[in-house]
N, C-alpha and C positions, 0 to 999 in steps of 0.2 A: 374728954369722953371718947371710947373708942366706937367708930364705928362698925357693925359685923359683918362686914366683907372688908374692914381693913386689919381686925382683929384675931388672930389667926388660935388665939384662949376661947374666942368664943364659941359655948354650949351648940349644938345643934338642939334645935325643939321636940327632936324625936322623942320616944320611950326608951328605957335599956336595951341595949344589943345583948343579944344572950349567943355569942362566938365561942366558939372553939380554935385550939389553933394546933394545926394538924403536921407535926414533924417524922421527915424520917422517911418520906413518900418517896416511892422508884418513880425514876424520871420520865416514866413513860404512862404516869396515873391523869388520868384526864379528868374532868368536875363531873361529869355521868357516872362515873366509876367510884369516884370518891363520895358520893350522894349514896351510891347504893351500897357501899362500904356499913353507912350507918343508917340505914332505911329502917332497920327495928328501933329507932330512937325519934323517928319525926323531920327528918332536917328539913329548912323549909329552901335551902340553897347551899351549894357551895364555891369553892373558887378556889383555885390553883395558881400560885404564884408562877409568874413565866418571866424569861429575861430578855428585855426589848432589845436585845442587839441581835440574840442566836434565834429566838423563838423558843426557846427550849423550858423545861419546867424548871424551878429552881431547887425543887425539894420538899417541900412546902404548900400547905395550903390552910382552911378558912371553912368553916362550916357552920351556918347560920342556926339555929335553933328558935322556937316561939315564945319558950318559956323554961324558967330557971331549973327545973324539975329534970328535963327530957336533956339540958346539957350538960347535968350536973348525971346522968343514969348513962349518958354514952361518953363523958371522961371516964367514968370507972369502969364500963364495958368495953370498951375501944381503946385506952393504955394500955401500950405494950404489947396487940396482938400484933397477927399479921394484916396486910394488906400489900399483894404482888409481890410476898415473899421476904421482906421485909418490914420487921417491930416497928411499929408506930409510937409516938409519946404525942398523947392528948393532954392538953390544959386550957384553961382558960383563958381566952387571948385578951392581950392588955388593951386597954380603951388608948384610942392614940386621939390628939386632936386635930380635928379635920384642916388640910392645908388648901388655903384658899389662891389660889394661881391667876394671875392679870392676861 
């Protein structure tokens, strides 16, 4: 029997994450900016991927939603516009399983 902090399958006890997953962002897009990107949709947080060695954005980001409804009205509002001049591609980001580190 596995134990859940040696288990790295194992479930978090949360509820569903209702993600977004935000491609295509100009490198210069910050999580304030990317929030208010889709502020007609509710987000309740976002995040921008960065790359630990330069500092820099990676392209990419993360935006958190409350409910299935309001993620599922800003994928189809938010693919493929702009945001800093540059088309976005919104989907829905894959559930990844949480990695647990010693």
């Amino acid at each position: 029997m596995a134990a859940p902090w040696w288990d790295s399958d194992w479930k978090d006890r949360s509820g569903p994450e209702y993600r977004c997953f935000v491609g295509n962002l100009p490198y210069g897009t910050s999580e304030s900016s990317l929030k208010n990107a889709f502020s007609s949709y509710g987000p309740l947080y976002s995040e921008i991927a960065v790359d630990p060695e330069t500092g820099r954005s990676r392209g990419f980001g993360f935006v958190q939603f409350d409910d299935q409804k309001s993620m599922d009205n800003a994928i189809q509002g938010m693919n493929g516009q702009q945001v800093g001049g540059r088309n976005i591609t919104v989907s829905q980001a894959n559930h990844r399983p949480r990695r647990w580190r010693a």
